[in-house]
C-alpha positions in Angstrom: 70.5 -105.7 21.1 72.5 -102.0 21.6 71.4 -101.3 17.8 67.7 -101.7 18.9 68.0 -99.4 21.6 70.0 -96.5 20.2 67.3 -97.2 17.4 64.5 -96.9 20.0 66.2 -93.8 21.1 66.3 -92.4 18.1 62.9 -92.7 17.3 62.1 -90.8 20.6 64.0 -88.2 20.0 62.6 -87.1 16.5 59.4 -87.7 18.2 60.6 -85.3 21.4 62.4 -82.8 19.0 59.5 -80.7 17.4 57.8 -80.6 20.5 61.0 -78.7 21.9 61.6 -76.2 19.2 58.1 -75.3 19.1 58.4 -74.4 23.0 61.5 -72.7 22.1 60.2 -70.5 19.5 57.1 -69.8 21.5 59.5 -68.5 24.1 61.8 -66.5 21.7 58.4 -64.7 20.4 57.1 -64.1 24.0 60.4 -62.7 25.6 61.5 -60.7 22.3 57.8 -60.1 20.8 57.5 -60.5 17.1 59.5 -56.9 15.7 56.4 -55.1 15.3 56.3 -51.6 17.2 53.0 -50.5 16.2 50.8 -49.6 19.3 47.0 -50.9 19.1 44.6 -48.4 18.3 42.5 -49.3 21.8 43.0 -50.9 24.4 42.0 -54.8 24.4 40.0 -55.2 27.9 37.0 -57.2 28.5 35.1 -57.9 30.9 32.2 -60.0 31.9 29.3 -59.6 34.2 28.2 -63.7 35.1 26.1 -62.6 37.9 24.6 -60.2 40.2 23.1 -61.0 43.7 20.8 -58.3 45.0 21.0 -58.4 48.9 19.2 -56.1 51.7 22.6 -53.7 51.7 23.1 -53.6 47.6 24.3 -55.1 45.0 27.4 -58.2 44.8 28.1 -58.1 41.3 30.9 -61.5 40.1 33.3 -60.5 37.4 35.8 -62.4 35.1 38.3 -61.0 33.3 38.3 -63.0 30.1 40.9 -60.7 28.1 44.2 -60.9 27.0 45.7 -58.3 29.6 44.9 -57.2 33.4 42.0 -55.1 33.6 41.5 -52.0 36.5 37.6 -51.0 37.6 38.1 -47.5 38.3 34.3 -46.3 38.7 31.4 -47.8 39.6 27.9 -46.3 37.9 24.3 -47.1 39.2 21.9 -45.6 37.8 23.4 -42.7 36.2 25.6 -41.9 39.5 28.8 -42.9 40.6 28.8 -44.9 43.7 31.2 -46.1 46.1 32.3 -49.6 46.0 34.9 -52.2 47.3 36.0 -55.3 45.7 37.2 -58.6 46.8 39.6 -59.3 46.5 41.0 -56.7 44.4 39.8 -54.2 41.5 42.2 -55.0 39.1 42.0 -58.7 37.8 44.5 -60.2 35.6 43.8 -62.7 33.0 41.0 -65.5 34.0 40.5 -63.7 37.5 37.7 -63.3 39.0 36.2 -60.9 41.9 33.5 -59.9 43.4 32.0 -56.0 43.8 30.2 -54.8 46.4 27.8 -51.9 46.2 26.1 -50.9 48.8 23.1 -49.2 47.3 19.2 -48.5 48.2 17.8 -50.4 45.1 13.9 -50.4 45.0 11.7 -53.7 45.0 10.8 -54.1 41.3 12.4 -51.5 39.9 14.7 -51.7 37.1 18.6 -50.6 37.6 21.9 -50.8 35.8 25.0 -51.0 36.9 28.3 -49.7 34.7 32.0 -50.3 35.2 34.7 -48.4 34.0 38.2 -49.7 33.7 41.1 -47.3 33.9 41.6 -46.9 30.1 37.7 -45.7 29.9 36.3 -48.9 28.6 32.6 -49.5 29.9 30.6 -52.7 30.6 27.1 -52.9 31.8 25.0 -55.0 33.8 21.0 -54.9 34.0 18.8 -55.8 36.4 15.3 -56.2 35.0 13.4 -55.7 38.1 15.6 -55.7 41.5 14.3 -58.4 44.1 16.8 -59.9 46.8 18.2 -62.9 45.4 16.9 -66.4 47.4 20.0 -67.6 49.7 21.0 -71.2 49.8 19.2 -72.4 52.8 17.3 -75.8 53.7 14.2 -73.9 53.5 14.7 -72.7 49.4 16.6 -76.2 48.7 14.0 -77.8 49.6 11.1 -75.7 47.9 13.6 -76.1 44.6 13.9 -79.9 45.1 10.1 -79.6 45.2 9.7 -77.7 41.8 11.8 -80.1 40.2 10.5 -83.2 41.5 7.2 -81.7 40.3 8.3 -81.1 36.6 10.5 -83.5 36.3 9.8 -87.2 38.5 5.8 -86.8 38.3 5.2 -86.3 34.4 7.5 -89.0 33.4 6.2 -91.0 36.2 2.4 -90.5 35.0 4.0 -90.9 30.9 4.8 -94.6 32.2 1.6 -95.3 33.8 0.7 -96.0 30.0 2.3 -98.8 29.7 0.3 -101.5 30.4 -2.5 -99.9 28.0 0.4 -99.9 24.9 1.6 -103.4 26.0 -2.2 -104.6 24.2 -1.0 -103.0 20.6 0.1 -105.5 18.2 3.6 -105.8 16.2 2.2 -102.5 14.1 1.3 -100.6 16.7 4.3 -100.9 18.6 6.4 -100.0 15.7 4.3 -96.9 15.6 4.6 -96.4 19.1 8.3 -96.5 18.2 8.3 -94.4 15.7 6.5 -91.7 18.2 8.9 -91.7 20.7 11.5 -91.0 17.3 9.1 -88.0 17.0 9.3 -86.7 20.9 13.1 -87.4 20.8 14.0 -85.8 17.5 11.9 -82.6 18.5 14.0 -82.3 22.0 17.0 -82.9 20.0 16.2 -79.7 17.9 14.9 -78.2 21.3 18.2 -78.8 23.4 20.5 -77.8 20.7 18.5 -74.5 20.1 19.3 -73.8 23.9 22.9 -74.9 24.4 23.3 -72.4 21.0 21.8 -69.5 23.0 23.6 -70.3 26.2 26.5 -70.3 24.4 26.3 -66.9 22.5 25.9 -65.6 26.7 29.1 -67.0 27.7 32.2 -65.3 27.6 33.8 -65.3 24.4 37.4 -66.3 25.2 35.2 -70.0 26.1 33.6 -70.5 22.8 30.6 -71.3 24.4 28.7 -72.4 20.8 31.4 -74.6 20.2 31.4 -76.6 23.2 27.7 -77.1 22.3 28.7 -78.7 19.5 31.8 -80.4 20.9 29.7 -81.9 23.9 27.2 -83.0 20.9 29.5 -84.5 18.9 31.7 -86.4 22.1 28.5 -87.4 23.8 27.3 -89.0 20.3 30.7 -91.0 19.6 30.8 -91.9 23.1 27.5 -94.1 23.5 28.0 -95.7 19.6 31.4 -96.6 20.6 29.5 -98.2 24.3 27.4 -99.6 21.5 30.1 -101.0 19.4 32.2 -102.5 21.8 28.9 -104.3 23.6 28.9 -106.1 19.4 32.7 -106.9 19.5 32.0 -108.6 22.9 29.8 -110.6 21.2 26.8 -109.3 23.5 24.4 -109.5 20.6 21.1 -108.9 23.1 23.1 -106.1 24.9 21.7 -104.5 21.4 18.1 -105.4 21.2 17.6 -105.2 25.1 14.6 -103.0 25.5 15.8 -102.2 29.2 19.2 -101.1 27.8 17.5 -98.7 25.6 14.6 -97.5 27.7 17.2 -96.5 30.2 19.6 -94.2 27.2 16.4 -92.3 26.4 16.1 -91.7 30.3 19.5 -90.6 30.4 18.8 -88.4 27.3 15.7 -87.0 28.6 17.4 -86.5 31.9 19.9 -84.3 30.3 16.9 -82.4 28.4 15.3 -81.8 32.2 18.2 -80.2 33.3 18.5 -78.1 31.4 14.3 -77.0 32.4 15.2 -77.1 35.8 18.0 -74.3 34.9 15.7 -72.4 33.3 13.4 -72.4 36.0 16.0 -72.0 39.1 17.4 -68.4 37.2 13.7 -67.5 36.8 12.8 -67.4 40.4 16.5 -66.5 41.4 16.0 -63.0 38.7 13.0 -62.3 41.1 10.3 -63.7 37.9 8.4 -65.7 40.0 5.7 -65.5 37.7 7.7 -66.4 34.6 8.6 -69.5 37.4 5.3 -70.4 37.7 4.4 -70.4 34.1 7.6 -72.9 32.9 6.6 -75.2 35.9 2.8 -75.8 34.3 4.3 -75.6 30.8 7.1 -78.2 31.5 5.1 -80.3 33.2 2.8 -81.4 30.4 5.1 -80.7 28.2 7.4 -83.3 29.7 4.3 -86.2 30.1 4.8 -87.4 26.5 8.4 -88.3 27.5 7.3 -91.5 30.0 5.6 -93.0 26.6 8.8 -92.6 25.0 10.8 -93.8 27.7 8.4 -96.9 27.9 8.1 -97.6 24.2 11.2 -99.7 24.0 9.9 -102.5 27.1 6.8 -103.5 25.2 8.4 -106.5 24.3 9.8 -107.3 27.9 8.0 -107.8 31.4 9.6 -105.3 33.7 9.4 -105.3 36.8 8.4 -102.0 39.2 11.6 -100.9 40.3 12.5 -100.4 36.3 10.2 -97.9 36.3 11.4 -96.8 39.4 14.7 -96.2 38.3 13.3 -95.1 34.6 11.5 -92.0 36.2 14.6 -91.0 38.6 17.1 -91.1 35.8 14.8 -88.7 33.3 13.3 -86.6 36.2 15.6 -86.5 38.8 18.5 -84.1 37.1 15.4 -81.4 37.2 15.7 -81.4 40.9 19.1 -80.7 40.2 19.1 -78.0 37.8 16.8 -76.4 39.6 19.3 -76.0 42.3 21.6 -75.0 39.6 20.1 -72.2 37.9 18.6 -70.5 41.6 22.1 -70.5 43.1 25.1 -70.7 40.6 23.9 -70.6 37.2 26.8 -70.7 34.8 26.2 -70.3 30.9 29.1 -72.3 29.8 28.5 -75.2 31.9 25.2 -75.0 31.0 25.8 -75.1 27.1 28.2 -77.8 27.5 25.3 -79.6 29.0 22.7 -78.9 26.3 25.2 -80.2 23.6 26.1 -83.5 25.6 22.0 -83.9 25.9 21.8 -82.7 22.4 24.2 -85.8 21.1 22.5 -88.4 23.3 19.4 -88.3 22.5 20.6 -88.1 18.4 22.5 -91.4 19.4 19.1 -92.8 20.6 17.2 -92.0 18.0 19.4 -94.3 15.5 19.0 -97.0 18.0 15.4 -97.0 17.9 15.6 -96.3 14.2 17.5 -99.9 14.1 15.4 -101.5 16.1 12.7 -100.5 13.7 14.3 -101.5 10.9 15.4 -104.9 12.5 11.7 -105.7 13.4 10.5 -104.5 10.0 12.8 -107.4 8.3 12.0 -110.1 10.8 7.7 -109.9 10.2 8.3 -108.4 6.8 6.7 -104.7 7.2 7.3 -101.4 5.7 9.9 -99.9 7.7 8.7 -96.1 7.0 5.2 -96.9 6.8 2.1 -94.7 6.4 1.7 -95.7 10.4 4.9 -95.2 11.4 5.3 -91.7 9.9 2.0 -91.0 11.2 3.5 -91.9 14.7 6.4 -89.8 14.1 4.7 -87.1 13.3 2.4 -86.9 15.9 5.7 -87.1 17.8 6.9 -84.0 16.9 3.6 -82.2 16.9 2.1 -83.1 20.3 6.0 -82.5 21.4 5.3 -79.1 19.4 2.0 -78.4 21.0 3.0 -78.5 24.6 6.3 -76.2 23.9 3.5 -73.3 23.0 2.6 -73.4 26.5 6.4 -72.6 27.5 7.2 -69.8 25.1 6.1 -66.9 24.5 
């Protein structure tokens, strides 16, 4: 019995004992440095503008120092002049600090401006303002009009997309693998869609948070995740957990969901940048862009009777999070977040399309059909193109 333990012991302490000479040398190299005396050539300093509120008295700029070493704003530039400022709560910021500048100047309604910092060793880092317009405040009034704009792109087109149901529910065993297929199409185009976003939202965030690499770390989790949900349902033996249509009609919603958030975001920073017209435009675009995603979300029930409050809870889970990103982008917009977000969306609605893709495939073997049939890629790529068509309306 004492041999086991001083073995146990034993095994903990050459499991303990690289962990604590790695802390040690860590510790040598920060208190001692590494012998190298060679001064940098410049100064390492950055710092990055996340956000700037426009208010009746001037500008509230946010900061973050996201550098190796404390950085000092000495001046403040605005338009070519320097201008007095104050910060809170302080103008120099050490690493991962934050603080907010305010700049009490006479900006003009729709008029461009930008704003410069300087830091005490001369670096310079801009902010622009595209057109100045004071910056909506959080009160009932615009929470409401946001929750509004998002229950209009988000809740009503999926909403009216399931309204189709009963008119698919008359297609036979080859039209609803087409109809499958489709919703393939719709989901492997917002796949492409969502990624192509996190990717840019990523490049926007500060570079000490890799922002592209969350996207693709949120992908990649978010994927493993649900197929290990999906595994463990088959080791429990919960074989219809698998073919439920429900079960699968509700990940697409959660997928899709994702995908709206990340509409309502760009919507929300639109009208909070003062581009109400730009607003107004992704509101029409997303709207019938986002009808085709009810028929995907339905697809999967054709074979099951549900019952109203599925489709209740259906249009909620895929338009619902519009309402929220919305709120999001018009208030506290954050680009990392944000690309995290995109990724996660990115990988669940890849995971989704390999569960349709089985459920194809399973149905093809039981009545004995082509699983990539002249139909089904005909579905598919209608799919992508009507998903294709609609974007058009967004960008431009």
């Amino acid at each position: 019995m004492h041999t086991q333990t001083s073995s146990r012991k034993a095994i903990w302490l050459w499991g303990v004992a690289p962990l604590i000479a790695l802390i040690a040398i860590i510790t040598v190299i920060t208190k001692l440095g590494t012998g190298v005396e060679e001064k940098q050539a410049a100064p390492i300093e950055i710092l990055d503008i996340q956000r700037i509120v426009i208010q009746d008295e001037g500008f509230q700029v946010s900061v973050l120092n996201s550098g190796p070493k404390a950085v000092t704003i000495a001046q403040v530039i605005v338009d070519d002049a320097f201008w007095n400022a104050s910060f809170s709560p302080s103008d120099t910021l050490e690493r991962f600090d934050s603080a907010t500048i305010h700049i009490p100047y006479p900006w003009v309604e729709g008029d461009p401006h930008a704003i410069k910092l300087i830091t005490s060793n001369g670096l310079i880092f801009t902010g622009e303002v595209a057109a100045a317009m004071k910056t909506p405040e959080a009160d009932a009034n615009r929470l409401l009009q946001y929750a509004l704009i998002g229950f209009y792109v988000g809740v009503v087109p999926v909403g009216l997309g399931l309204l189709w149901f009963p008119f698919m529910r008359r297609f036979s065993i080859k039209g609803t693998q087409a109809i499958l297929a489709f919703t393939i199409g719709l989901l492997f185009f917002l796949a492409i869609d969502t990624l192509q976003e996190g990717l840019e939202l990523g490049a926007e965030a500060p570079g000490v948070f890799q922002g592209t690499g969350l996207v693709w770390f949120g992908l990649i989790l978010s994927f493993l995740f649900l197929t290990a949900v999906d595994q463990s349902g088959k080791r429990k033996g919960s074989a219809k957990a698998e073919e439920s249509g429900k079960r699968v009609a509700f990940k697409i919603a959660g997928g899709i969901g994702l995908h709206n958030l990340g509409e309502g975001l760009a919507i929300g920073a639109a009208f909070a940048a003062g581009e109400s017209a730009l607003g107004t435009f992704l509101i029409i675009g997303f709207t019938l862009h986002n009808i085709t995603e009810g028929v995907g979300i339905a697809a999967p029930l054709l074979k099951d009777a549900p019952k109203w409050q599925t489709f209740l809870s259906l249009t909620c889970v895929a338009g619902a999070p519009a309402i929220l990103g919305t709120w999001a982008g018009g208030f506290v917009f954050n680009d990392t977040l944000a690309a995290l977000f995109f990724g996660i969306g990115a990988g669940a609605i890849i995971q989704v399309i390999m569960v349709i893709g089985r459920m194809i495939m399973r149905d093809a073997q039981r009545f004995e059909l082509a699983s990539v049939s002249w139909r089904n890629f005909a579905g598919f790529t209608l799919g992508v193109a009507l998903m294709y068509a609609t974007a058009l309306l967004v960008n431009f």
